[in-house]
C-alpha positions as CSV (number, residue, x, y, z in Angstrom):
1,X,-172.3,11.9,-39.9
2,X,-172.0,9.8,-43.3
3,X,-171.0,11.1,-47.0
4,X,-173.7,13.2,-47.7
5,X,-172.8,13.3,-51.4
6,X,-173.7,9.4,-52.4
7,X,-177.2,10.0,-54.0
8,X,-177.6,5.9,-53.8
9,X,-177.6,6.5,-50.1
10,X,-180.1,9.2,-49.8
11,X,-184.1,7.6,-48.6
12,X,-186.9,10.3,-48.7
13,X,-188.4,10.5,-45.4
14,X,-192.2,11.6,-46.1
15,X,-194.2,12.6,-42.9
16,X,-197.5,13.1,-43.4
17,X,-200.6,14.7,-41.4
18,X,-203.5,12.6,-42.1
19,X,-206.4,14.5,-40.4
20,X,-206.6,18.1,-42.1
21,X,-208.4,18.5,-45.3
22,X,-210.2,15.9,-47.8
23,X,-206.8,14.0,-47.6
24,X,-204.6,15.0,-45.1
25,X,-201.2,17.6,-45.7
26,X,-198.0,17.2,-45.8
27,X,-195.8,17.8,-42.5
28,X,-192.0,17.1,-43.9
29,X,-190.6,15.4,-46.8
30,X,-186.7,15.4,-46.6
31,X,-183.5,13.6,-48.0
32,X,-181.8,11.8,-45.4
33,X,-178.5,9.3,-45.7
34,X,-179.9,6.0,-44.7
35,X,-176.7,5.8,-42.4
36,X,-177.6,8.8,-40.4
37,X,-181.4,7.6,-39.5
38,X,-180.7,3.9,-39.2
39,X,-182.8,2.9,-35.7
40,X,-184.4,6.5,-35.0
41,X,-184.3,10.3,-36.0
42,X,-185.7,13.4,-34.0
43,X,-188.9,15.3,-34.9
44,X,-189.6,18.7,-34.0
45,X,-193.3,20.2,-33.0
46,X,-194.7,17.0,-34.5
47,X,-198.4,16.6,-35.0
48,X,-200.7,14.5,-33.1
49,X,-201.2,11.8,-35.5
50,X,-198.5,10.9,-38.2
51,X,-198.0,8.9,-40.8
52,X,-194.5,7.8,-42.7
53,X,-193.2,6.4,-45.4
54,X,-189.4,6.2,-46.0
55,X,-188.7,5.2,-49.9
56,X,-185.3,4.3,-51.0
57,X,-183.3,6.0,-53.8
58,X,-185.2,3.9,-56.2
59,X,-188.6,4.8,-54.8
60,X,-189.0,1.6,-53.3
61,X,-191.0,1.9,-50.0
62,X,-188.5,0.6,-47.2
63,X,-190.0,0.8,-43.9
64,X,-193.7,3.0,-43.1
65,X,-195.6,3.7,-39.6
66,X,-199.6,4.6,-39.8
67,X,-201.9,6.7,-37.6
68,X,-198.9,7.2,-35.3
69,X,-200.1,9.1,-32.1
70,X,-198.5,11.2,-29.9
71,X,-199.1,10.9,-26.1
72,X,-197.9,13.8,-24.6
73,X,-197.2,17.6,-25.5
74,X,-193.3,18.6,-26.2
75,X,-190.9,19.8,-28.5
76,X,-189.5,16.6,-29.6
77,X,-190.8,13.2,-30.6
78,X,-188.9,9.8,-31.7
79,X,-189.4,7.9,-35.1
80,X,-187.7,4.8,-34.3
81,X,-187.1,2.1,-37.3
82,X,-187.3,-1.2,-36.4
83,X,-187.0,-3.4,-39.7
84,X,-189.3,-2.0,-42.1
85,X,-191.9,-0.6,-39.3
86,X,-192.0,3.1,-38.1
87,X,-193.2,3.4,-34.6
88,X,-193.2,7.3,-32.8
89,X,-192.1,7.9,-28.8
90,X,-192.4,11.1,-27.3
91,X,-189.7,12.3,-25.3
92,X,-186.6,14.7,-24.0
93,X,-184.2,14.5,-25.9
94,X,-180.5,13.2,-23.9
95,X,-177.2,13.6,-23.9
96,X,-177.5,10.5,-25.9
97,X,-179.5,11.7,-28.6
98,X,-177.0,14.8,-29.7
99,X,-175.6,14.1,-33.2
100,X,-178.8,12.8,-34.6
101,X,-181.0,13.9,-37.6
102,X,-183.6,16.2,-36.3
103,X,-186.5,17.1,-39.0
104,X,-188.1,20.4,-38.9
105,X,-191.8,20.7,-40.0
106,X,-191.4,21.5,-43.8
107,X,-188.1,18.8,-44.1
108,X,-185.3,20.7,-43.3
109,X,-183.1,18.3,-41.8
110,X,-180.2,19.0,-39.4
111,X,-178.1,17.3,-36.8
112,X,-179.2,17.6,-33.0
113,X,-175.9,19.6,-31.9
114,X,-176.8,20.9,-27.8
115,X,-180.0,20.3,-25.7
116,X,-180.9,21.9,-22.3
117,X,-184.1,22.0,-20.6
118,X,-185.2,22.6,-17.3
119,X,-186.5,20.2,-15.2
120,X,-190.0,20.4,-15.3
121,X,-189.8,21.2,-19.1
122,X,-191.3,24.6,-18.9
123,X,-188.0,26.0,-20.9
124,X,-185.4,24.4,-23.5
125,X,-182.4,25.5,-25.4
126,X,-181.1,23.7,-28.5
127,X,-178.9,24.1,-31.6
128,X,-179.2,22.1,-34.3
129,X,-176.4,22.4,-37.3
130,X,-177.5,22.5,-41.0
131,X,-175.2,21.5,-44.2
132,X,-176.0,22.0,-47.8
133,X,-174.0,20.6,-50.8
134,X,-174.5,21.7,-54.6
């Protein structure tokens, strides 16, 4: 995982639901280190229909997905960045994925640390490590 302590590095990830309410709530808004979300980031219990917008330090809009849709129930789902578009997968996660950013509704942010499920997904296991820096 990169320096967590370079500001300048730091992109706000804002995930937002846009169905609920006259104009939509808020899922997650977190501060992730650009290196540690470069082509794709886990999200956990996301909604059916997303939308993102990652801004740089500068509040600069850097990359954004709309009226992303989910195709399938599960714990997990994929933003993947490609450029300055957003696009969501659904999905187990894999050996692969451990060490990625997962965001928790609300924006806590951890890394993806163990994952176990059983074959025909009706149980999973994971542990997810958080760090904090004043």
């Amino acid at each position: 995982m990169s320096d967590h302590t370079m500001p300048d590095r730091l992109e706000t990830w804002d995930l937002w639901m846009p169905g609920p309410g006259a104009t939509g709530l808020s899922f997650a808004r977190s501060r992730i280190n650009a290196e540690d979300a470069v082509e794709r980031l886990l999200v956990h219990a996301a909604p059916t229909v997303l939308n993102v917008t990652v801004s740089n330090a500068q509040g600069e809009v850097v990359a954004a997905g709309v009226d992303l849709k989910r195709g399938q129930p599960g714990p997990i789902s994929y933003l993947r960045r490609q450029g300055r578009a957003i696009s969501l997968e659904d999905g187990w996660p894999t050996p692969q994925d451990i060490g990625l950013v997962v965001l928790l509704p609300g924006g806590e942010a951890g890394i993806l640390k163990a994952w176990w499920h059983a074959p025909d997904h009706s149980e999973w296991r994971w542990r997810v490590e958080f760090y904090n820096h004043r």
